[in-house]
C-alpha positions as YAML, in Angstrom:
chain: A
units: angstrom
residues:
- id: 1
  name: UNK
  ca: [37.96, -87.41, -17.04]
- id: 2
  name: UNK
  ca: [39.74, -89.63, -14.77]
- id: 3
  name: UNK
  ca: [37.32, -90.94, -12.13]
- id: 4
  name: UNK
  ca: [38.62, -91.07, -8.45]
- id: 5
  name: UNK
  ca: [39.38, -94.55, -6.71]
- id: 6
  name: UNK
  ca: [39.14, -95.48, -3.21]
- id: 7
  name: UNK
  ca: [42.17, -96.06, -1.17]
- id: 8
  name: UNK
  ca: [42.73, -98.59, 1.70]
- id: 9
  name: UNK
  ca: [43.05, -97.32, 5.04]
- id: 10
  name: UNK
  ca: [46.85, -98.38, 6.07]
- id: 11
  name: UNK
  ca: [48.42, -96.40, 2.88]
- id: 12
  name: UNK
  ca: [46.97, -92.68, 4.33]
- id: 13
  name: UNK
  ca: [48.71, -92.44, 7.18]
- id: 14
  name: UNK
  ca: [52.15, -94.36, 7.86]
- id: 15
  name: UNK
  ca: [55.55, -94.48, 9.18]
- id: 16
  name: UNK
  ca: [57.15, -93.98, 6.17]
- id: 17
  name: UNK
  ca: [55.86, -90.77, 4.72]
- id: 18
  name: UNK
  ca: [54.25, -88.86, 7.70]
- id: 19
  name: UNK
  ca: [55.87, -87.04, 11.00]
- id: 20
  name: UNK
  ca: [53.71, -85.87, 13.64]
- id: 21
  name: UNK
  ca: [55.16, -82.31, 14.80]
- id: 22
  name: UNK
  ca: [53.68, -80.74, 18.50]
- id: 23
  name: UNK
  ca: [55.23, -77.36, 19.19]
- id: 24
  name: UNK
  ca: [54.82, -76.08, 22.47]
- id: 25
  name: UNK
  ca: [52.15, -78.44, 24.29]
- id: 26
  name: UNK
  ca: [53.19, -76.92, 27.63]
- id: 27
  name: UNK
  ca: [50.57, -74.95, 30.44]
- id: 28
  name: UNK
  ca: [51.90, -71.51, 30.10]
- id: 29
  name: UNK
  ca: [51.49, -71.73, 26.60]
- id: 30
  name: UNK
  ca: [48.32, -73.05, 26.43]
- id: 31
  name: UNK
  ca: [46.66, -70.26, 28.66]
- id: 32
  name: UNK
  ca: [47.43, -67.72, 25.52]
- id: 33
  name: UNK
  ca: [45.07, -69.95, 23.39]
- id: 34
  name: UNK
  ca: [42.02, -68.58, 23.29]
- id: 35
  name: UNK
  ca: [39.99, -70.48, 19.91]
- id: 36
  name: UNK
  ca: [39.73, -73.59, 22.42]
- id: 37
  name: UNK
  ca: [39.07, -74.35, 26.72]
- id: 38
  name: UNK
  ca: [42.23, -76.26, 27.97]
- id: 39
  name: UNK
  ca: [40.88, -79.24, 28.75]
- id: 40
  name: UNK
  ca: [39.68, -79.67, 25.10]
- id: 41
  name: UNK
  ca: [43.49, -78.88, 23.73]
- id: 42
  name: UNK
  ca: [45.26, -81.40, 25.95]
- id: 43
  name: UNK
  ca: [42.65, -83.78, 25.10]
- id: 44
  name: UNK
  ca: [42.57, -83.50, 21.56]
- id: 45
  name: UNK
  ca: [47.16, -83.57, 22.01]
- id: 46
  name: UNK
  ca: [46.44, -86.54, 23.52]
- id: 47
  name: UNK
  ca: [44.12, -87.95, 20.91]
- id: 48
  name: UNK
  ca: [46.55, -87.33, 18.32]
- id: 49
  name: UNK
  ca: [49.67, -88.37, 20.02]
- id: 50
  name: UNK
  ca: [48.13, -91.81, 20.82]
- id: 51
  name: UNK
  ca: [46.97, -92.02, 17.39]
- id: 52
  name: UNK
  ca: [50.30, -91.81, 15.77]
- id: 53
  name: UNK
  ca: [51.86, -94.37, 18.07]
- id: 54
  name: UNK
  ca: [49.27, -96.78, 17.14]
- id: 55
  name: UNK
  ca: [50.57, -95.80, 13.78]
- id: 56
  name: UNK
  ca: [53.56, -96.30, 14.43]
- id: 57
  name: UNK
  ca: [53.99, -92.39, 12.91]
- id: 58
  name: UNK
  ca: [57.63, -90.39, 14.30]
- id: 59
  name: UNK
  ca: [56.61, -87.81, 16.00]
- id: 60
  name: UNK
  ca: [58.53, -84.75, 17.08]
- id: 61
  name: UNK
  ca: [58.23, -82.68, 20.13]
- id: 62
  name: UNK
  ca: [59.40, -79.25, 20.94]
- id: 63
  name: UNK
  ca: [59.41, -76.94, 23.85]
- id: 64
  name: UNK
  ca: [60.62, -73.19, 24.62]
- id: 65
  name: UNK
  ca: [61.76, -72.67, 28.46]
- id: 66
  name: UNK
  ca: [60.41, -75.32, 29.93]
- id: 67
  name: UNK
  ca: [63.13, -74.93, 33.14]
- id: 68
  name: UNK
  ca: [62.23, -71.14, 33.05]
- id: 69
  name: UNK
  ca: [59.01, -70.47, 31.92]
- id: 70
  name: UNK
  ca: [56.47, -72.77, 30.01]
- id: 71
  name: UNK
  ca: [56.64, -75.36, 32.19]
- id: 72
  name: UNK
  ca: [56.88, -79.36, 31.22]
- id: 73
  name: UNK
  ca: [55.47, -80.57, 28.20]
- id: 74
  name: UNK
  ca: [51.52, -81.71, 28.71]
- id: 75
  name: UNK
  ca: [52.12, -84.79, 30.83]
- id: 76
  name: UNK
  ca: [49.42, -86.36, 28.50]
- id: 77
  name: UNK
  ca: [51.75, -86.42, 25.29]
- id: 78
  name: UNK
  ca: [54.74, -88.18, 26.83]
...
């Protein structure tokens, strides 16, 4: 049986094989989440966006009526 090895920190998470992808980080949206308070999801957006530009990871965002509805994208993930 194979035996696992340890891998260095840099090759899990890079540029070249990962995308970061926030849907819908926007206030309306977030009062329909219920599994977590709202200061806890914008905190933990902004944990992960900063994260991934320290990583130098692409990351994608995407909104749904932000002119009509949901409002602008959490301020903190910009």
């Amino acid at each position: 049986m194979p035996k696992a090895q340890a891998t260095a920190g840099k090759s899990l998470l890079n540029p070249q094989d990962h995308l970061l992808v926030m849907i819908d980080f926007q206030s309306q949206m977030a009062f329909a989440t219920k599994s977590i308070d709202m200061a806890n999801l914008r905190n933990n957006a902004a944990l992960i966006s900063q994260a991934a530009k320290v990583f130098k990871v692409p990351t994608l965002l995407t909104t749904v009526a932000e002119k009509s509805f949901s409002g602008p994208m959490f301020k903190e993930i910009t």
